[in-house]
One Martini backbone bead per residue (centre of mass of N, CA, C, O) as a GRO file, in nm:
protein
  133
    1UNK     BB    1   6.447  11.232   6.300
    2UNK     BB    2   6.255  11.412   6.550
    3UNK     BB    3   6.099  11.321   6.821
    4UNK     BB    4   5.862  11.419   7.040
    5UNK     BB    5   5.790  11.319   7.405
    6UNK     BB    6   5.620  11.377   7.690
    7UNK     BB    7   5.541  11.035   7.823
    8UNK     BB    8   5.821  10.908   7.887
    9UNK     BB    9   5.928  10.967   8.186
   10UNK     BB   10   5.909  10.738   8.437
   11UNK     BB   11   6.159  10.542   8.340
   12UNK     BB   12   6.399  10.772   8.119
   13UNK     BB   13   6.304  10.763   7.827
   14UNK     BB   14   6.389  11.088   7.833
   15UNK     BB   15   6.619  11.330   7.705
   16UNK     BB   16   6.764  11.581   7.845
   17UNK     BB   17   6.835  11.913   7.695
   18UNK     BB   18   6.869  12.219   7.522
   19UNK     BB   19   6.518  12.257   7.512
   20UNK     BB   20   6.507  11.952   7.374
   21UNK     BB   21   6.343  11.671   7.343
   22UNK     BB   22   6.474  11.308   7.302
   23UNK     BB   23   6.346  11.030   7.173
   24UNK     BB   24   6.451  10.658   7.294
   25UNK     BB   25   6.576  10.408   7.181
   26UNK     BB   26   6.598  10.076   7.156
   27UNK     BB   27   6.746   9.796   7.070
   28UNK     BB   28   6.776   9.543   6.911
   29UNK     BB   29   6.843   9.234   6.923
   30UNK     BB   30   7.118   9.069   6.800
   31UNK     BB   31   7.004   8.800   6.917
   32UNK     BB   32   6.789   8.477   6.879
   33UNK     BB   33   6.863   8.328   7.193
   34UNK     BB   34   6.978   8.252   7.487
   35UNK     BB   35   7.098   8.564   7.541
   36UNK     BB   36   6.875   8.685   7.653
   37UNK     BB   37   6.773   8.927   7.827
   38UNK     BB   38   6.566   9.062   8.107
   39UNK     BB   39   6.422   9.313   8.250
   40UNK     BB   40   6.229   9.334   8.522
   41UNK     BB   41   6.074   9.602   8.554
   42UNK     BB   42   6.018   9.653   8.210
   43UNK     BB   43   6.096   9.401   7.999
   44UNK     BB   44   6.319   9.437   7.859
   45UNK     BB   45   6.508   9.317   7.551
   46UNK     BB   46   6.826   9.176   7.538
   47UNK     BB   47   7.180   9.140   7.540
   48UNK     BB   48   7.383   9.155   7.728
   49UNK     BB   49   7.594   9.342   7.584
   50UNK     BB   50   7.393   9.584   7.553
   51UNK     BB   51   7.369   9.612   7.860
   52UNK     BB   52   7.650   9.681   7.924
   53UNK     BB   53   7.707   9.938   7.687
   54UNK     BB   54   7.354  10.088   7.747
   55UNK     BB   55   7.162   9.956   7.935
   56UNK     BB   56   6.864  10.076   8.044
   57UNK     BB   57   6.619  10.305   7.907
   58UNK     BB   58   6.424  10.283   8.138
   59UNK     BB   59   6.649  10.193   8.391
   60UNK     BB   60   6.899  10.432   8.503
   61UNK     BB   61   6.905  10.398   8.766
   62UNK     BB   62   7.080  10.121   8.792
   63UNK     BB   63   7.300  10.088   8.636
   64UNK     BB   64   7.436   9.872   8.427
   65UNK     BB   65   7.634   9.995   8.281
   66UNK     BB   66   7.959   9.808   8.288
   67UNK     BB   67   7.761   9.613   8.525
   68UNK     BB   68   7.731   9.266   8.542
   69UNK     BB   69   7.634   9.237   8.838
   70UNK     BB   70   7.375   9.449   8.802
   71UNK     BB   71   7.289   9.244   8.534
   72UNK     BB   72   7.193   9.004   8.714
   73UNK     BB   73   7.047   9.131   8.937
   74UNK     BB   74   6.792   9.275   8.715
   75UNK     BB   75   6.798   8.993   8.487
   76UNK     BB   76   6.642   8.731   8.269
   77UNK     BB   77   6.612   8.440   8.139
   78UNK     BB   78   6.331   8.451   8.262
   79UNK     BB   79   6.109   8.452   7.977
   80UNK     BB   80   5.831   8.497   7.776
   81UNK     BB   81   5.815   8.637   7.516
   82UNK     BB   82   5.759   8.881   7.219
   83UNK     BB   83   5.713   9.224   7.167
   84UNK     BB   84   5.713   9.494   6.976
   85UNK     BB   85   5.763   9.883   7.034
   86UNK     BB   86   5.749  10.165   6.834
   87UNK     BB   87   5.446  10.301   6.954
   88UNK     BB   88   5.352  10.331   7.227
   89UNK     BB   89   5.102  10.544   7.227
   90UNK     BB   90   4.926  10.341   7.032
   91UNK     BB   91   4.991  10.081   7.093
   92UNK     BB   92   4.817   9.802   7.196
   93UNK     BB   93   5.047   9.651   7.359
   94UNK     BB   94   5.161   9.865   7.517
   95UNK     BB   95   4.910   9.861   7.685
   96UNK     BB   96   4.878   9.550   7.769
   97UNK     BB   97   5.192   9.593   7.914
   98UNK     BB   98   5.244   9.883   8.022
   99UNK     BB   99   5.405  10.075   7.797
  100UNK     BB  100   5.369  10.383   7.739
  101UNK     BB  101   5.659  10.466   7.911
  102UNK     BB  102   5.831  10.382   7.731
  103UNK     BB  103   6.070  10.255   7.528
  104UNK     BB  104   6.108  10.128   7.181
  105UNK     BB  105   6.101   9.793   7.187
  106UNK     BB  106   6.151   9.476   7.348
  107UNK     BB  107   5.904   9.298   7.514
  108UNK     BB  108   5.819   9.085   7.710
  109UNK     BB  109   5.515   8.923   7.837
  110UNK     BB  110   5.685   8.729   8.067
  111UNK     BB  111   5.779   8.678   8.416
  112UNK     BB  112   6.022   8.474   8.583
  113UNK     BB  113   6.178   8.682   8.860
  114UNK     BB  114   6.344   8.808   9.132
  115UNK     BB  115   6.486   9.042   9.327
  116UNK     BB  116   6.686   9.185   9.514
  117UNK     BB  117   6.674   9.395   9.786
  118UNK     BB  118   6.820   9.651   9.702
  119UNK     BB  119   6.653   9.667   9.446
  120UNK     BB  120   6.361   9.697   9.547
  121UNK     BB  121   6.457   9.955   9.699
  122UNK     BB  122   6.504  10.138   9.438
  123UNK     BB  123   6.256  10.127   9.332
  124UNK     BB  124   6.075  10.259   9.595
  125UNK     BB  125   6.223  10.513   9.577
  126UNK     BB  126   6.075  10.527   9.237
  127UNK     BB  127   5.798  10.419   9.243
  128UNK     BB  128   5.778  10.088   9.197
  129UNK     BB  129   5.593   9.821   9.097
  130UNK     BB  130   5.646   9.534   9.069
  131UNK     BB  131   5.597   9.278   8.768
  132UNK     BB  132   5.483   8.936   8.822
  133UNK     BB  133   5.363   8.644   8.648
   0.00000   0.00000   0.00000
């Protein structure tokens, strides 16, 4: 079953197919361990592996995937806490997160971590402005 979002569009949420949007899940970690990384951007919690073979679902635009040197410059262990969000649109955590527009998956709930100069212009080129706390 494939459900259709129109408004997940702002960090690459959906994907364009055939004259269908198709609405994208992040995987859940593989593992609840020290191995978990958050994406500095938007915040998604995955393990390495998954950023290695996957890249992040809200930020294909940094192309992550494949890349281990750009999901270190990317990616942090440095994040607290994680609430999971099935429905951006309803969910009540997803607002207080601001992640309306991502793609549901698991996510830090606080980041506490910098990105080099490279990764800031590329975000500021997509009009994105960092959030860490």
């Amino acid at each position: 079953m494939t459900e259709t979002r129109q408004d997940i569009h702002s960090l690459g949420g959906v994907q364009e197919g055939s004259g269908e949007e198709e609405a994208r899940v992040a995987p859940v970690p593989q593992a609840l361990n020290r191995n978990l990384r958050c994406c500095v951007p938007c915040r998604l919690v995955k393990t390495l592996e998954q950023f290695f073979e996957q890249g992040c679902e809200n930020c294909q635009f940094l192309d992550m995937e494949g890349d281990r040197e750009r999901i270190e410059d990317c990616t942090t262990t440095e994040f607290h806490g994680m609430a999971a969000v099935v429905d951006p649109n309803d969910s009540w955590a997803s607002k207080w997160l601001h992640h309306r527009k991502h793609v549901p998956g698991c996510y830090a709930l606080s980041v506490e971590s910098s990105l080099p100069p490279h990764i800031l212009e590329i975000l500021e080129n997509h009009g994105i402005k960092l959030r860490i706390d």
